[in-house]
C-alpha positions in Angstrom: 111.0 105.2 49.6 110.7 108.9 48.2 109.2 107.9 45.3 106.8 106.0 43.5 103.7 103.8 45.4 104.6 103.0 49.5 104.1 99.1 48.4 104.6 98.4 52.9 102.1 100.2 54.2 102.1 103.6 56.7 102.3 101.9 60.2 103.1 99.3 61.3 99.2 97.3 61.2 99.5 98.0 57.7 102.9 96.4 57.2 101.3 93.3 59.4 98.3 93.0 57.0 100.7 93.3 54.0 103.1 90.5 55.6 100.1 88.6 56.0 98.9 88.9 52.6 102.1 88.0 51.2 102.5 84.9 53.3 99.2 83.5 52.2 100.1 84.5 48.4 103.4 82.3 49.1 101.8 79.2 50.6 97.9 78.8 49.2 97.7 81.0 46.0 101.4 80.2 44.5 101.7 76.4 45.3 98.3 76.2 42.8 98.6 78.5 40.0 102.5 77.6 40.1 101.5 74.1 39.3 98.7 75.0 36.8 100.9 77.5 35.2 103.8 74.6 35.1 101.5 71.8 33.7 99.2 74.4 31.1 101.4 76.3 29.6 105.0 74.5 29.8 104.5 70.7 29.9 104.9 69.8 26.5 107.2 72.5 25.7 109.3 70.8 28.9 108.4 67.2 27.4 106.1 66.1 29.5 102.8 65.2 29.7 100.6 67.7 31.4 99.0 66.2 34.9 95.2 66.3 34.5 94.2 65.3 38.2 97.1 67.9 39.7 95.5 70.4 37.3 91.5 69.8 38.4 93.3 69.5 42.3 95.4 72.8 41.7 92.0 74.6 40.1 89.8 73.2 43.0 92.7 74.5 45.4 93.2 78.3 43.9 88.9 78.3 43.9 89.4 78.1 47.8 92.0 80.6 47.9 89.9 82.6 45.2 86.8 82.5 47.6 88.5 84.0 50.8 89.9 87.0 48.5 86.3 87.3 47.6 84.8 87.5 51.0 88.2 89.9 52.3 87.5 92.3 49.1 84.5 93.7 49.9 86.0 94.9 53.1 88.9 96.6 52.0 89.9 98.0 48.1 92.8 95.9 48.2 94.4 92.7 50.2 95.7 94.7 53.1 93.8 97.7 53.5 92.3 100.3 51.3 96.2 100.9 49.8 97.8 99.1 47.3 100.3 97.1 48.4 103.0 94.4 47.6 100.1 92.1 48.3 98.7 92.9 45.9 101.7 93.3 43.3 102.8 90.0 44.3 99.8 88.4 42.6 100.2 90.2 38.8 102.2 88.2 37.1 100.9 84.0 37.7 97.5 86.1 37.5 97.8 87.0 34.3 98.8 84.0 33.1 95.5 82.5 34.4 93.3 84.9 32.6 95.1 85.3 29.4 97.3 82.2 28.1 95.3 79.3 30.4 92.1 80.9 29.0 91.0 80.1 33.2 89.2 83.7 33.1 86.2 82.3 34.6 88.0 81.9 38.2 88.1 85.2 38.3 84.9 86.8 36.6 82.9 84.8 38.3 83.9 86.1 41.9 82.6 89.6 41.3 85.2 91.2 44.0 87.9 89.5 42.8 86.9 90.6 39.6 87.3 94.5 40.3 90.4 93.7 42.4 92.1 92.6 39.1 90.6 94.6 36.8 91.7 97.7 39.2 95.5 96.2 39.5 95.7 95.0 36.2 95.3 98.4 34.9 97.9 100.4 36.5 99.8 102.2 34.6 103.1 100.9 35.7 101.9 97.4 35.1 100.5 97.8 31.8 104.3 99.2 30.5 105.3 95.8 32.3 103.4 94.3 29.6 103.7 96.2 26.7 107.9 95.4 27.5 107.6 92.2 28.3 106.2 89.3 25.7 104.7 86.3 27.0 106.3 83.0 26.9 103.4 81.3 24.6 
């Protein structure tokens, strides 16, 4: 707690927007870019054939979840508040995935406050050593 980023929030409406946040990362944006992530990038490396109407129903499905970031982001810098958060961490890594190896950038460029969300916490610092030490799978 006494150093680095307070990833929680400062009271405790803050912690209840983060807890929110995460909760709906868990159940609408995971399930999705889990399975697209699973099925796009692993499939054939697993030996098995990639699902092509889980992958259109898992796009469709992260485009809904995509579209209610984009109308909360314009309220608020980040998921929770104006703070970045855990919320927000939480997303980085399946993210990046979908914009970089599953060549899906378009879900987020063309939602221009999700956009400037990820660019914004795609560029911190700490993240960026993330990737610079870590290599991806494919």
């Amino acid at each position: 707690k006494s150093q680095g980023t307070n990833l929680l929030g400062k009271t405790v409406e803050e912690r209840g927007q983060v807890e929110n946040w995460l909760e709906v990362e868990a159940h609408n944006f995971n399930p999705p870019i889990y399975a697209l992530t699973l099925h796009l990038m692993f499939a054939s490396k697993m030996g098995f054939p990639p699902d092509e109407n889980l992958i259109k129903e898992s796009e469709e499905k992260l485009g809904k979840v995509l579209d209610i970031y984009e109308e909360r982001l314009p309220k608020n810098k980040y998921l929770a508040g104006d703070f970045f958060s855990l919320a927000d961490l939480s997303h980085l890594p399946f993210t990046q995935y979908l914009v970089g190896q599953m060549g899906k950038e378009y879900m987020r460029t063309s939602r221009k406050h999700v956009s400037a969300w990820w660019d914004d916490i795609n560029s911190r610092p700490s993240w960026q050593k993330v990737l610079q030490l870590y290599a991806p799978p494919f």
